[in-house]
C-alpha positions in Angstrom: -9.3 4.1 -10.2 -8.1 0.3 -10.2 -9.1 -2.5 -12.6 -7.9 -6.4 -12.3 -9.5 -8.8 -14.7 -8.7 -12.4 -14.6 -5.3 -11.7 -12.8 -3.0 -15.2 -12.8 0.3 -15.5 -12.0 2.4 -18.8 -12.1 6.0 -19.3 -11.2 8.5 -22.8 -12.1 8.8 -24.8 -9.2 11.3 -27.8 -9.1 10.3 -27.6 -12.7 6.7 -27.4 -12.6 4.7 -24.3 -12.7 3.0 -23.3 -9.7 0.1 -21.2 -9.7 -0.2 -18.3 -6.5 -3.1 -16.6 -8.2 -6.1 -18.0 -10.8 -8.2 -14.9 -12.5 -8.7 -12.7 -9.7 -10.9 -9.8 -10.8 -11.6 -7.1 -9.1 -12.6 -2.8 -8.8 -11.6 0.0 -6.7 -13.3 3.3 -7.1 -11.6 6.5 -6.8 -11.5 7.4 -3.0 -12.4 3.6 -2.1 -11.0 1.7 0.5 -10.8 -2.1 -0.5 -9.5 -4.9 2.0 -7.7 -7.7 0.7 -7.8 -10.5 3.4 -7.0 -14.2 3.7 -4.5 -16.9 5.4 -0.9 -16.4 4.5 0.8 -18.0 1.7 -3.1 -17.1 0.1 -1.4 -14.9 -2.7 -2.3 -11.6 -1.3 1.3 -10.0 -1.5 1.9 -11.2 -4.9 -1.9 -9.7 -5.7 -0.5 -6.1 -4.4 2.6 -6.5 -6.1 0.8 -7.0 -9.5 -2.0 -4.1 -8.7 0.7 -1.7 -8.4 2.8 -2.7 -11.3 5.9 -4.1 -9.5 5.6 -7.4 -11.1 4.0 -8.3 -14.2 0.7 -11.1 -14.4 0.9 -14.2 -16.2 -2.4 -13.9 -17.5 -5.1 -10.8 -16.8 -5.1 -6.8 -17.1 -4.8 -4.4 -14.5 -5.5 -0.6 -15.0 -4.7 1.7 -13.1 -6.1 5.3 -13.1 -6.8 4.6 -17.3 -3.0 3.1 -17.9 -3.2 -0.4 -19.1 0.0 -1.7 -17.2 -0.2 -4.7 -19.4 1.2 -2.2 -22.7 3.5 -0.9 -20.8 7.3 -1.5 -20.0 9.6 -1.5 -17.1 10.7 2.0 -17.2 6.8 3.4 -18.0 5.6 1.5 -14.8 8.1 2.9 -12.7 7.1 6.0 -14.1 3.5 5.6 -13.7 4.0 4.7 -10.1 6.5 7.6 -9.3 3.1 9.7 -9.9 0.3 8.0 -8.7 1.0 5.4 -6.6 2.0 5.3 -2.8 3.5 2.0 -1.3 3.4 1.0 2.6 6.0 -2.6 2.7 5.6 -4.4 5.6 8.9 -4.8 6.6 8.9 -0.1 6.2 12.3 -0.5 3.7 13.7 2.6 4.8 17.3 3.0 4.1 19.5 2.6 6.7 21.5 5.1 6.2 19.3 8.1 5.6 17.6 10.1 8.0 13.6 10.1 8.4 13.6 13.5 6.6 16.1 12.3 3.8 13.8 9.0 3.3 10.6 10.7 3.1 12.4 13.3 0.6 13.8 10.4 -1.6 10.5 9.9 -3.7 9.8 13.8 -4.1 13.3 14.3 -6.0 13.2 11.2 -7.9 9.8 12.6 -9.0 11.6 15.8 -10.1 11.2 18.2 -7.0 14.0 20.4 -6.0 16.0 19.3 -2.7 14.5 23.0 -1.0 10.6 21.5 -2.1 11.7 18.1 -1.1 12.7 19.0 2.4 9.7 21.5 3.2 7.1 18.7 1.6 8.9 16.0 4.5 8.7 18.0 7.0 5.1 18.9 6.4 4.3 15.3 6.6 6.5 14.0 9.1 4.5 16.5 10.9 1.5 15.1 10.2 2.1 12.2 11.2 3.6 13.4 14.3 7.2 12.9 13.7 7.7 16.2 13.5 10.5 16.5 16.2 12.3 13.3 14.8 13.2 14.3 11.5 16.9 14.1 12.3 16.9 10.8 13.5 18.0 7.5 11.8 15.5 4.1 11.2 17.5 2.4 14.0 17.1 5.4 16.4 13.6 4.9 15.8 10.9 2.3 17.2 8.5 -0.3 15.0 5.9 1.9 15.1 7.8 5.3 14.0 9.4 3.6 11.2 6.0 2.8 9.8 4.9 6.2 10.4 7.9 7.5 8.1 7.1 5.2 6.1 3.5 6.0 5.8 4.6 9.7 5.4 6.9 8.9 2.5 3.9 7.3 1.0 1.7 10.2 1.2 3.9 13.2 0.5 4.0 12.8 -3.4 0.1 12.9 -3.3 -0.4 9.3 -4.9 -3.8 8.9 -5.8 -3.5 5.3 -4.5 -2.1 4.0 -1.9 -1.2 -0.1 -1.7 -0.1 -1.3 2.1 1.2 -4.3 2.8 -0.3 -5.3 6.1 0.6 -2.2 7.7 -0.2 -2.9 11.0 1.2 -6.4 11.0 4.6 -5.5 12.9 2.8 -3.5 15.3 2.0 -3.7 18.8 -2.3 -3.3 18.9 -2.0 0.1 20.8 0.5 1.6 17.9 -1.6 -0.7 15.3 -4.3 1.6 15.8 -2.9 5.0 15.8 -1.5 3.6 12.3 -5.1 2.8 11.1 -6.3 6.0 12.2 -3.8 7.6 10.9 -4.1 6.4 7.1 -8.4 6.8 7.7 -7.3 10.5 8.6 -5.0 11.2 5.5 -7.3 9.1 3.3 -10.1 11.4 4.1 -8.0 14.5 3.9 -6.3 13.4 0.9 -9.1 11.5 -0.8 -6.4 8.7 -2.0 -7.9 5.6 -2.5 -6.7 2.9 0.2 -6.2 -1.1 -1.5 -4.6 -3.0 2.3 -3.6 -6.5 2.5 -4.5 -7.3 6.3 -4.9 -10.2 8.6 -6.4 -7.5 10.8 -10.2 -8.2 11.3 -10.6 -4.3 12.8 -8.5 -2.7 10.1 -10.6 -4.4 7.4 -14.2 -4.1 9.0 -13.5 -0.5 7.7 -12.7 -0.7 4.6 -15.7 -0.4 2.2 -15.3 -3.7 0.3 -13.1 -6.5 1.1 -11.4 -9.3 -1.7 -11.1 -12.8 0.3 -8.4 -15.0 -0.9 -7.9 -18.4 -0.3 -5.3 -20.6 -2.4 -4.8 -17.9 -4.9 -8.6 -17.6 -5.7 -11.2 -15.4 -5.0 -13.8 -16.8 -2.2 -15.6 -14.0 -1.6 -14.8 -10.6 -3.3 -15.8 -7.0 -3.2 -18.4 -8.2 -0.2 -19.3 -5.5 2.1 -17.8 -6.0 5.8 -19.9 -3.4 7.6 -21.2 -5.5 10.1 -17.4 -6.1 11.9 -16.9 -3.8 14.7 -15.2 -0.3 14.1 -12.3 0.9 16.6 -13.5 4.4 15.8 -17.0 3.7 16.9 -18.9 5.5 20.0 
């Protein structure tokens, strides 16, 4: 599903280039779940950013379900991602202004669905992620944790086949940090949408089935399996 090989990107700097990440490689298979951990300021934003073809490499390839992003322009991107690819921000970017309904139905009509589609395919997943009864509401009428859930539903309702997350969890009280987990587990099973997270979240990453450790903008320890880290959903 996802291919990075020798993924750098460098930016100017008080005129001198500075480098966040050097060749990064790595491989998601379809269905996977793949961790991407590391201190902050590691790269592991900018590394999300480039797998899902919001920002463009300074050197390396990424392909995404057969689509060599590297041939392809702004406007084919944007494209791409409309049909395959779910995003989770950290900070939710929900719009203000529109009602959880109305942002969960944004991506569906860009995409080309009609507004009566739209609005049935939001409330089917505001439902499932048990927002159901809140559709009407605003973001601000909502709390931290609801506003990731909308967000979590808009990500899923246009059935990406991959879904990038930018430390979903991190804004979270652990109690609601935990129903969020579960939640993407449960849709990610369901769904079979393979999950790529950037996490400072030991728990959240002990189940994912390979992890990528960063550290300065390099790879320390990639694709290792992280089995042995204890599981919330365990017995």
């Amino acid at each position: 599903m996802l291919i990075a090989r020798n993924l750098t990107k460098s930016y100017l700097s008080g005129g001198r280039p500075l480098t966040v990440l050097k060749e990064v490689s790595l491989e998601v298979a379809a269905g996977g779940f793949l961790a991407v951990v590391g201190p902050s300021g590691c790269g592991k934003t900018t590394l999300l950013g480039l797998l899902a073809g919001l920002d463009v490499p300074s050197g390396g390839t990424v392909v995404l379900d057969g689509h060599d992003l590297s041939t392809m322009g702004e406007d084919q991107r944007a494209e791409l991602r409309a049909e395959k690819v779910g995003f989770v921000f950290q900070t939710f970017q929900l719009i203000a202004t529109l009602t959880a309904q109305e942002n969960v139905q944004v991506p569906l009509e860009l995409s080309g669905a009609s507004a009566e589609d739209a609005a049935a395919r939001a409330r089917e997943f505001l439902a499932r992620v048990g927002l159901g009864d809140r559709g009407h509401h605003y973001p601000s009428q909502l709390s931290g944790g609801e506003q990731q859930r909308v967000a979590i539903a808009r990500a899923f309702a246009n059935d990406p086949k991959i879904l990038f997350a930018d430390e979903p969890t991190g804004n979270l009280d652990a109690a609601t940090g935990a129903r969020i987990v579960e939640l993407l587990l449960q849709l990610n099973r369901e769904l079979g949408t393979t999950l790529v997270l950037v996490t400072h979240d030991a728990t959240l990453a002990g189940l994912a089935a390979s992890v990528l450790r960063l550290k300065d903008g390099a790879v320390v320890d990639g694709n290792a399996p992280i089995s042995h880290l204890p599981s919330p959903l365990a017995p």
